[in-house]
C-alpha positions, 0 to 999 in steps of 0.5 A: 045719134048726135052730131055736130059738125060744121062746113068747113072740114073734109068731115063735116061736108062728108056727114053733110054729103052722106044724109039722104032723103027722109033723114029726119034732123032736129035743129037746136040752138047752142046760146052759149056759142058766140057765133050761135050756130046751127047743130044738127042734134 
């Protein structure tokens, strides 16, 4: 599954809430943002 997600919504800090430990996270750079943020993939 892929997710992205930010901060700033009730959404994003409910996905961010819900990972427990031993959830394993990929982290990719997306260049093509402007603000260049952080995805979880």
């Amino acid at each position: 599954m892929h997710y992205h997600f930010t901060k700033e919504t009730d959404e994003g800090m409910k996905l961010l809430e819900s990972l427990v430990p031993g959830t394993e996270l990929k982290l990719k750079r997306e260049p093509e943002n402007k603000h260049d943020q952080w995805a979880i993939a």
